[in-house]
ZAMARGU-4260 file (C-alpha; in steps of 0.2 Angstrom, whole numbers, plus 5000, padded with zeros to 4 digits):
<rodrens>
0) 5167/5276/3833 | 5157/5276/3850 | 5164/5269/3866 | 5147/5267/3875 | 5141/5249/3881
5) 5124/5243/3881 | 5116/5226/3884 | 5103/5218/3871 | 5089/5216/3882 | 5076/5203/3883
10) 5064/5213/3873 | 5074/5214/3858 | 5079/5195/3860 | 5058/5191/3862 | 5057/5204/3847
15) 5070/5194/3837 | 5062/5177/3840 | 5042/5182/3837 | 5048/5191/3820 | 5062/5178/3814
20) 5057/5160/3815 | 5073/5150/3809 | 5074/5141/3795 | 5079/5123/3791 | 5098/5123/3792
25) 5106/5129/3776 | 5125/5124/3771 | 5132/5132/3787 | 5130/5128/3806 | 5136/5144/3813
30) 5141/5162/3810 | 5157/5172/3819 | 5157/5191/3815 | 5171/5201/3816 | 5168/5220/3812
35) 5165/5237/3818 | 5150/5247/3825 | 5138/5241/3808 | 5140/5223/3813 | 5140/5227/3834
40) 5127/5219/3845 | 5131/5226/3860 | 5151/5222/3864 | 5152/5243/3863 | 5134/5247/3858
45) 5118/5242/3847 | 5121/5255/3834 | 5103/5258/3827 | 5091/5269/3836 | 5078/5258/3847
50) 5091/5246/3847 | 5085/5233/3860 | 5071/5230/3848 | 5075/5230/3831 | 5089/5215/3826
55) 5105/5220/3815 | 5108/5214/3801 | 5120/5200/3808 | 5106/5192/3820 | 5094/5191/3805
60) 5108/5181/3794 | 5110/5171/3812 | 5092/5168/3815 | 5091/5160/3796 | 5103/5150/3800
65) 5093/5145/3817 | 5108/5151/3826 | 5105/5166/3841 | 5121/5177/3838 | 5127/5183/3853
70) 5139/5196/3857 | 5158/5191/3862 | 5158/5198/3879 | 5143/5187/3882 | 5154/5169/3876
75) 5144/5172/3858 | 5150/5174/3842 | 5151/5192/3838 | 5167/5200/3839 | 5163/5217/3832
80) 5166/5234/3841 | 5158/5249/3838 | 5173/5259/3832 | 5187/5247/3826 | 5196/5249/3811
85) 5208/5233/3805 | 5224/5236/3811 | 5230/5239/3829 | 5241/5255/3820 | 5225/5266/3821
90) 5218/5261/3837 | 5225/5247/3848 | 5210/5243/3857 | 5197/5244/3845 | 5203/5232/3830
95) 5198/5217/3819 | 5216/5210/3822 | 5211/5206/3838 | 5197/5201/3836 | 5200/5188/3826
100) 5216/5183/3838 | 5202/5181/3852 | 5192/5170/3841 | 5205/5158/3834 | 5214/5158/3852
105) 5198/5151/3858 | 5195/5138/3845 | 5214/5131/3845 | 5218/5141/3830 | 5203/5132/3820
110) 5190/5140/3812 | 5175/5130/3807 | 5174/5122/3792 | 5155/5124/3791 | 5155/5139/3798
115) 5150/5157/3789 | 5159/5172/3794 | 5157/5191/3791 | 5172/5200/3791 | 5165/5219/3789
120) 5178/5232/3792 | 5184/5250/3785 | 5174/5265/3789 | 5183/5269/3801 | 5198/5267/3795
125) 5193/5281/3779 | 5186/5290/3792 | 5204/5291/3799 | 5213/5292/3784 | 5202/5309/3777
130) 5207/5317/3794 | 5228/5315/3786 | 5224/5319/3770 | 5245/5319/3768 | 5245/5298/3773
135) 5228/5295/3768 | 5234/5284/3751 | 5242/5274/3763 | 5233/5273/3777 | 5218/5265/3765
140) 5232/5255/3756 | 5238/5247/3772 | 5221/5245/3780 | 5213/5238/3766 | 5230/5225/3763
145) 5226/5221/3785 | 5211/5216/3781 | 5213/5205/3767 | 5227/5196/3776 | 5214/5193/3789
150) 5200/5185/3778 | 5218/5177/3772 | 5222/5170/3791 | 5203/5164/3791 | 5203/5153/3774
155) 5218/5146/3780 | 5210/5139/3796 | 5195/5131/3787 | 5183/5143/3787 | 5168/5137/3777
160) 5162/5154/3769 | 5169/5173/3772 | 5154/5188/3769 | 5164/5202/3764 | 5155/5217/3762
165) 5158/5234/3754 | 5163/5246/3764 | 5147/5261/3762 | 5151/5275/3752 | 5154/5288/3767
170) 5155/5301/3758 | 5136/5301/3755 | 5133/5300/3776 | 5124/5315/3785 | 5142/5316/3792
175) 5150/5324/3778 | 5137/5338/3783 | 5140/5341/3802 | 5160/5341/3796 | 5160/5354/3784
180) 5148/5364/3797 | 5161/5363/3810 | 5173/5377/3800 | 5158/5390/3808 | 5166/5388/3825
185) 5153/5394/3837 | 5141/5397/3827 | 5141/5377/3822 | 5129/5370/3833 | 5116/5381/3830
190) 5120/5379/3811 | 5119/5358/3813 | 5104/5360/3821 | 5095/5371/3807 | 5101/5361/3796
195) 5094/5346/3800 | 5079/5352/3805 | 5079/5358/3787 | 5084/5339/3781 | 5073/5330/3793
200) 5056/5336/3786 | 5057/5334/3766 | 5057/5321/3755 | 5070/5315/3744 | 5064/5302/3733
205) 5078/5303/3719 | 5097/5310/3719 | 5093/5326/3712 | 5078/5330/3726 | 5096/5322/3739
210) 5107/5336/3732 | 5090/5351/3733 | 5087/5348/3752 | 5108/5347/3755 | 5108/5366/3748
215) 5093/5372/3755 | 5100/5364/3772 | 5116/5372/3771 | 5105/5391/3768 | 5096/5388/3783
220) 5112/5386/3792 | 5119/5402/3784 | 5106/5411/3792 | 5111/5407/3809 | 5128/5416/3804
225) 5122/5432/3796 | 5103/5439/3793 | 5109/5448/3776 | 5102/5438/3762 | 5117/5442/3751
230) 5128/5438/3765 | 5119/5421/3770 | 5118/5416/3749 | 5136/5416/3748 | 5139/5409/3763
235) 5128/5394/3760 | 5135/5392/3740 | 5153/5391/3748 | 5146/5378/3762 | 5140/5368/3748
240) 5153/5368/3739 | 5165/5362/3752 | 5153/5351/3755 | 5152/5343/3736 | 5172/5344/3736
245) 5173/5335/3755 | 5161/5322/3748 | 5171/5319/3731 | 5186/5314/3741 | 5180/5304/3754
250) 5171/5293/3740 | 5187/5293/3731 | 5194/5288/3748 | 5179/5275/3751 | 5181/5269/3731
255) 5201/5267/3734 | 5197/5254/3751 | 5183/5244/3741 | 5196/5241/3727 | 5211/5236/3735
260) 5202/5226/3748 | 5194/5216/3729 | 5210/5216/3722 | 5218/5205/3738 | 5204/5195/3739
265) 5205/5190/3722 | 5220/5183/3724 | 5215/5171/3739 | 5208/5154/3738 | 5191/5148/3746
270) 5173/5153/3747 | 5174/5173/3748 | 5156/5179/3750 | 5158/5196/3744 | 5143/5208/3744
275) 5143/5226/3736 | 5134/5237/3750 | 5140/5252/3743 | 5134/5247/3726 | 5117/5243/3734
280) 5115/5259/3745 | 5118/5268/3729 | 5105/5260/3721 | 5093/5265/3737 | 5099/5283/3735
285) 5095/5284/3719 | 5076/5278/3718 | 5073/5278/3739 | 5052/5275/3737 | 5055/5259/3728
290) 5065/5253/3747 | 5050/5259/3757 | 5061/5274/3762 | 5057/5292/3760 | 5074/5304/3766
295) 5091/5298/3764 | 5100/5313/3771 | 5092/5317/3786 | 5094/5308/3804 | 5082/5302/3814
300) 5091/5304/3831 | 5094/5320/3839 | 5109/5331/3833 | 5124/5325/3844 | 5115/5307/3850
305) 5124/5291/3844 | 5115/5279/3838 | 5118/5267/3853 | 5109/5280/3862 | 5094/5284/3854
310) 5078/5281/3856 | 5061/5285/3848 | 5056/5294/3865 | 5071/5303/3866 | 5068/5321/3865
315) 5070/5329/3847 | 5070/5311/3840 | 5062/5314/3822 | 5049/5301/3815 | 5044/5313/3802
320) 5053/5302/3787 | 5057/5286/3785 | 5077/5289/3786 | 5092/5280/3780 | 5100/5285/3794
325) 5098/5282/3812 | 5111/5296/3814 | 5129/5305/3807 | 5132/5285/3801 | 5123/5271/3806
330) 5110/5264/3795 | 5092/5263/3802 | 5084/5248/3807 | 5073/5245/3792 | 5091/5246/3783
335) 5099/5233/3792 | 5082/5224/3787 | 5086/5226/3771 | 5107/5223/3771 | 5100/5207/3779
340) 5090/5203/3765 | 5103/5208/3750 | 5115/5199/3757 | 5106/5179/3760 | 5099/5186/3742
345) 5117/5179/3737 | 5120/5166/3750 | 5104/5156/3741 | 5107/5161/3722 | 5118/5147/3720
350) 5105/5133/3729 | 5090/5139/3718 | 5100/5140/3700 | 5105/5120/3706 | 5088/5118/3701
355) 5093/5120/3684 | 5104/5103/3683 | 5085/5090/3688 | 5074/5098/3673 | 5083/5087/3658
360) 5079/5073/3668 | 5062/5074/3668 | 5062/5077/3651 | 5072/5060/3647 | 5058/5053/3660
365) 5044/5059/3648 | 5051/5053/3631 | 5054/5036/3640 | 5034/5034/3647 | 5029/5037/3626
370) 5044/5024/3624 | 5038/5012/3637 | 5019/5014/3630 | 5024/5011/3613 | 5037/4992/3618
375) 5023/4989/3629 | 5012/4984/3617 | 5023/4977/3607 | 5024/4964/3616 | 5008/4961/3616
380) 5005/4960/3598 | 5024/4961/3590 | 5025/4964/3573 | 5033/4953/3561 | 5051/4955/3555
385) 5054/4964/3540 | 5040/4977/3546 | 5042/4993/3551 | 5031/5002/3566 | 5030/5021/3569
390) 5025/5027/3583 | 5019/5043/3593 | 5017/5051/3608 | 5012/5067/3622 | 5020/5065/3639
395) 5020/5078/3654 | 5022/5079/3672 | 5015/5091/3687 | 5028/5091/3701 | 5027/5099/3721
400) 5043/5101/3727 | 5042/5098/3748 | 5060/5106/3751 | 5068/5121/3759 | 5064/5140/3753
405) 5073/5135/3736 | 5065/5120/3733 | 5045/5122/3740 | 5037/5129/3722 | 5032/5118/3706
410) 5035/5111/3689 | 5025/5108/3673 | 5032/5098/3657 | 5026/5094/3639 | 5032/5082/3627
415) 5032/5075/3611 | 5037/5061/3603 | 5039/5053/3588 | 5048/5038/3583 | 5051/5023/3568
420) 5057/5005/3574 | 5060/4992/3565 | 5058/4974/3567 | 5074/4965/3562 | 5068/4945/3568
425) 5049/4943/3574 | 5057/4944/3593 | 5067/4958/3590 | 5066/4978/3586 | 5076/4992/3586
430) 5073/5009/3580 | 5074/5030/3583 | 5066/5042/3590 | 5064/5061/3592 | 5057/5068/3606
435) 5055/5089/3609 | 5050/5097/3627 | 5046/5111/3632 | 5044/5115/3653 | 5041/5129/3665
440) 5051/5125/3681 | 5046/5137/3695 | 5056/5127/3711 | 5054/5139/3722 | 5042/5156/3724
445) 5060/5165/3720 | 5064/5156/3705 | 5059/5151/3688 | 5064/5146/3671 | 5058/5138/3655
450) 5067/5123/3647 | 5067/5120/3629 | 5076/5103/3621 | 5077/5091/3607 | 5083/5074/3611
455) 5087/5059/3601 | 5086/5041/3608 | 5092/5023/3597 | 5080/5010/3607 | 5081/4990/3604
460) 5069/4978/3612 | 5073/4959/3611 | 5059/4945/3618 | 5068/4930/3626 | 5059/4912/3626
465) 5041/4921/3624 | 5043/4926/3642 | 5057/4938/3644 | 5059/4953/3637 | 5075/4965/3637
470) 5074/4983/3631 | 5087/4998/3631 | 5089/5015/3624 | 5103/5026/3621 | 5099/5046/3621
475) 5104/5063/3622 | 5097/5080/3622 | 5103/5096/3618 | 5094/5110/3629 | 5090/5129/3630
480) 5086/5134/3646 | 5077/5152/3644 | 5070/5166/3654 | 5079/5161/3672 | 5073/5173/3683
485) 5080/5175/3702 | 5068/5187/3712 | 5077/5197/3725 | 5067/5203/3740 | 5074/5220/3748
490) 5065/5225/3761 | 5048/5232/3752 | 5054/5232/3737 | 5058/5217/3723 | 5069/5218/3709
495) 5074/5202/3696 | 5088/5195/3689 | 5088/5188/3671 | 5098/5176/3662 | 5101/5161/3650
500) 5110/5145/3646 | 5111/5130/3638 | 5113/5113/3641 | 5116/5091/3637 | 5109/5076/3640
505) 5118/5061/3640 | 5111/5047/3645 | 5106/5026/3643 | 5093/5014/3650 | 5092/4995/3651
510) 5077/4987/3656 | 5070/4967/3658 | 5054/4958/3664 | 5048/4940/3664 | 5030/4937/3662
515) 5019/4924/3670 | 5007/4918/3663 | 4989/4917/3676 | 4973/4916/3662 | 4975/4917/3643
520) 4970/4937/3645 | 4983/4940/3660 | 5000/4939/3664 | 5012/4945/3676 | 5029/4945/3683
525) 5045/4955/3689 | 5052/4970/3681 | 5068/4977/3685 | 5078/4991/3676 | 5094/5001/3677
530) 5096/5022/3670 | 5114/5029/3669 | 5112/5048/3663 | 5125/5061/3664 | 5121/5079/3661
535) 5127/5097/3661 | 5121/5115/3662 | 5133/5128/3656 | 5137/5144/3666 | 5129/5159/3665
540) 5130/5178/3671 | 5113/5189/3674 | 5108/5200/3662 | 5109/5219/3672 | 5126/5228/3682
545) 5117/5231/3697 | 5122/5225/3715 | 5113/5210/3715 | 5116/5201/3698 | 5128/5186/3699
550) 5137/5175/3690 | 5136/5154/3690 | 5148/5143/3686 | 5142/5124/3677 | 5135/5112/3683
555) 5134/5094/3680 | 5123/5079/3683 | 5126/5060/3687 | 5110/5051/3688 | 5111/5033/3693
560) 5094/5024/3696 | 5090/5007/3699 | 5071/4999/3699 | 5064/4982/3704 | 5046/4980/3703
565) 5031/4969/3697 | 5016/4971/3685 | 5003/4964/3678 | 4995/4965/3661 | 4980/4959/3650
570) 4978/4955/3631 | 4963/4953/3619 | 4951/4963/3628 | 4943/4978/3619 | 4953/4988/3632
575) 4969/4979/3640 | 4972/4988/3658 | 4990/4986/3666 | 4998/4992/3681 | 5014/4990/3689
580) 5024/4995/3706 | 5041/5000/3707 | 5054/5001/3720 | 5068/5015/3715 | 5085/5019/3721
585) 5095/5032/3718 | 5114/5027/3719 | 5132/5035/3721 | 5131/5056/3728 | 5118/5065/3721
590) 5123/5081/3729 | 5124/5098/3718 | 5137/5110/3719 | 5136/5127/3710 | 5151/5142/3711
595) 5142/5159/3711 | 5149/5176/3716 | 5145/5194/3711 | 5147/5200/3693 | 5155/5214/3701
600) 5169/5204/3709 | 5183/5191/3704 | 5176/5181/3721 | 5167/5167/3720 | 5158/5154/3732
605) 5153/5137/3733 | 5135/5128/3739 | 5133/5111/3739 | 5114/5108/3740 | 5112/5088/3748
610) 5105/5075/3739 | 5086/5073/3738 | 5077/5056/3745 | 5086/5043/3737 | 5070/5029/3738
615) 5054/5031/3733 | 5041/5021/3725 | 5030/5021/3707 | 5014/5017/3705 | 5009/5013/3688
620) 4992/5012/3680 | 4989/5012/3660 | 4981/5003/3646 | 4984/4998/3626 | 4969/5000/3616
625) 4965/4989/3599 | 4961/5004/3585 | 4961/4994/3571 | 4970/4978/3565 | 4989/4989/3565
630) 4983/5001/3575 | 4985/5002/3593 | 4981/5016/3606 | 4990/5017/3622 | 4992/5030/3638
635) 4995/5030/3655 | 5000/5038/3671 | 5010/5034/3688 | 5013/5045/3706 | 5030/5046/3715
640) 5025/5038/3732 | 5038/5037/3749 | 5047/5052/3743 | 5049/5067/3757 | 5056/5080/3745
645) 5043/5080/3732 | 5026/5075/3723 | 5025/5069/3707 | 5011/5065/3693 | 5015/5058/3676
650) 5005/5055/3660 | 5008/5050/3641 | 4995/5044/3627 | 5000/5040/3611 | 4997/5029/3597
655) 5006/5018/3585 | 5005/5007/3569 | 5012/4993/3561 | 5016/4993/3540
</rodrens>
């Protein structure tokens, strides 16, 4: 809506670099905006007050990404124009058409396929639509239509991921305010200027305190018209009225946009990022304090001063709140801060609920250390055929996690075990088991679940010569995964999402050693082992209806892990000790894919989270215990070496008998 240039200067760059160390790349190794004066960073103007110090909310999704977003004019990446609407009908120098014409003309009509975009446009477009109210209808219907066809034309050349915002509810701007005090005529500027004044210095920390300072504005602006109390009342009832009714229709207006542009983009293919602004400035309306905000209907710049232009030293600039609104429209800069925040909020759901799809894993891993207790020592002292052994067991792990900001928190599990095998031939067992976990995953500082699952395993162990062994188990789980919770930072204030789901395991194991024997108490030899396991974790939506809660598509799991290894063991003591190494390999793609999108939008996108360090080591240390003539004990416990993306303990004592 402004026309004014200004350059980002070298304070706001060294302010954006000191504030916003980068993060390791995520899915995306770019960002290209194209937008209107919310999204500017300097092609027309930095449209927040202090601007050359405070990053937008577009440099601070750029700076995550380890990217410095740079406006067009400069050769960067950021198309938007303060002032541009989406279709070169309404303005044909200030439009997202172009913009995106520029763009592709300089890529050879090829967007990048890892690239994220932000296509933001609209405002501008009600705003010229509520000034025809005979065309408006179509105005937003064609505008809104423009726009989709562009995200459209972007998809279509590869694009990676569009962000699609909301267009803000205008109808609830200061701007609405300074337009229905315009019908005074001469005595409007004075009127603006009372009124603001009158806005500026309360607080309005919920819709109803919003709607009190808007009435007690509009009588101090009455009384810049007429002195007579009775005269000013009326005045100021009939101001506020227009007011209410002017609002109404240019939400209508902003409501009609929002759901036409949804419409369109339901219909296209790709990953559509779409993000509910409106929904979320709402939200900040309605309960301000909670956002670190105390006035959202006051301005902090002077009455007539853009944005662009304004600055905290500029005369009759108003710290006296902490505002909404830098001026008429623009957002502040601690909002931009916070639409920042909202929207890689949804950008990262999708890569923390991934973290769903490893916990039935570990719970297969924790039923096979009681397993591989219990076999263990039945090779030491087999029973005879035609007896039965029962067995039982408590497994758990402790892992730190070493990976991005969805991946850097921990996890806890306990098992139990039970299990009856029976020996067919004096060389050869087979048997059941029942195993039941229960877990708290907390992968990240943002993230946290519990896991709750039964599995069943069929388990056969045959000796070979007296010196081989060969052992495999067939298993499968069914799983609850309960109280998911997503914490969403927002600026000062932190909200959660809920949810549930549930799960299966499906999975089988084959492993074999050879022993050697060295002294008639020790042994070793080499160990290898093969684990196939296929699992899957059903979608879910959030619990609330609020602008952050998504929805998540399912997931599945194909685990394939081979080991070679050797151990040595010892026999006929009153304790035998063992210990083992093991070299680990996870084969085939291991990466994790998860659709997500906004419960309040048919859109959806996809992240695909890379695979973790396929190699790593175990190192295994454990012994079996003689408890009585049929009675063994057993435990032990192993670390995770070699592995860069995580730290891992695991432990199981159990005991069993032979009848």
């Amino acid at each position: 809506m402004n026309n004014h240039k200004s350059a980002l200067s070298a304070v706001a760059i060294a302010t954006l670099s000191a504030l916003l160390t980068p993060a390791p790349a995520l899915a995306w190794d770019s960002l290209t905006v194209f937008g209107d004066s919310l999204s500017d960073s300097g092609n027309i103007g930095r449209f927040t007050f202090d601007g050359a110090q405070h990053p937008l909310y577009d440099e601070i999704l750029a700076a995550h990404l380890g990217e410095d977003l740079q406006r067009s004019t400069l050769g960067g990446s950021n198309y938007a124009q303060g002032g541009a609407v989406s279709v070169p009908k309404l303005d044909p120098d200030l439009n997202t058409q172009d913009q995106l014409a520029g763009y592709l003309a300089s890529t050879g009509g090829r967007a990048d396929s890892n690239g994220l975009y932000i296509h933001w446009v609209g405002a501008n477009d009600i705003a010229v639509a509520v000034t025809n109210p005979l065309t408006a209808s179509e105005t937003i219907s064609n505008s809104a239509n423009q726009s989709v066809a562009q995200i459209k034309t972007l998809l279509d050349a590869g694009a990676g991921a569009v962000i699609v915002p909301t267009v803000p509810q205008l109808g609830s701007t200061p701007y609405m305010i300074q337009t229905v005090l315009r019908v005074l005529g001469t005595a409007a500027t004075p009127a603006m200027v009372a009124a603001f004044q009158s806005l500026d210095s309360v607080t309005t920390p919920d819709k109803a305190a919003r709607q009190q300072a808007v009435q007690d504005a509009f009588t101090q602006a009455a009384g810049e018209v007429s002195s007579v109390p009775a005269v000013r009342d009326a005045l100021a009832q009939q101001l506020y009225t227009a007011w209410q009714e002017l609002s109404e229709q240019v939400t209508a207006l902003s409501d009609g946009y929002n759901q036409q542009e949804e419409a369109g983009l339901a219909t296209l293919n790709g990953n559509i990022v779409r993000v509910d602004i409106a929904g979320l400035f709402d939200e900040v309306i309605a309960n301000p304090t909670q956002y670190g905000l105390t006035n959202t209907i006051g301005i902090a710049c002077p009455i007539g001063t853009s944005a662009d232009e304004c600055q905290s030293s500029t005369p009759g600039f108003s710290s006296a709140q902490d505002y909404l609104f830098a001026d008429r429209l623009h957002p502040s800069p601690a909002v931009h801060a916070m639409i920042a925040d909202y929207i890689q909020s949804i950008l990262d759901a999708p890569a923390q609920v991934a973290a769903l799809s490893q916990s039935p894993l570990m719970m297969a891993r924790d039923t096979q250390n009681t397993l591989d207790g219990h076999l263990q020592q039945q090779r030491q002292q087999p029973a005879s055929a035609g007896h039965f052994t029962v067995f039982g067991g408590y497994a758990g792990q402790h892992v730190d996690y070493q990976g991005d900001s969805w991946s850097n928190g921990s996890a806890n599990t306990a098992n139990l075990t039970l299990g009856i095998g029976y020996q067919l031939t004096d060389n050869w067992q087979t048997g059941v088991l029942f195993s039941n976990t229960n877990q708290r995953q907390e992968p990240s500082s943002n993230y946290d679940y519990k896991l709750r699952g039964n599995l069943v395993a069929l388990y056969s162990q045959l000796t070979v010569l007296d010196q081989g062994w060969i052992n495999a188990d067939l298993h499968y789980a069914d799983l609850d995964f309960d109280s998911i919770e997503r914490d969403i930072h927002i600026g000062p204030a932190k909200r959660t999402e809920q949810g549930s789901t549930s799960g299966k395991l499906l999975g089988m194991r084959v492993q074999t050693g050879w022993t050697l024997p060295l002294t008639e108490n020790l042994s070793t030899g080499p160990v290898a082992s093969y684990a196939l396991d296929y699992g899957r974790v059903g979608g879910y939506s959030e619990n609330s209806d609020s602008s952050t809660a998504m929805r998540y598509s399912d997931q599945t799991t194909h685990s394939q892990i081979g080991s070679v290894g050797w151990r040595i063991d010892s026999k006929q003591w009153v304790v035998n000790p063992w210990a083992q190494v093991s070299y680990n390999h996870q084969f085939g793609d291991t990466d994790s894919t998860v659709r997500a999108g906004l419960k309040s939008t048919q859109t959806s996108f996809e992240r695909s989270i890379e695979a973790r360090d396929k190699n790593w080591l175990d190192l295994s240390v454990g012994a079996n215990v003689p408890l009585a003539e049929t009675v063994n004990a057993f435990a032990g416990v192993s670390t995770v070496g070699g592995n860069s993306d995580y730290h891992q303990v695991t432990w199981n004592v159990g005991v069993n008998a032979t009848f």
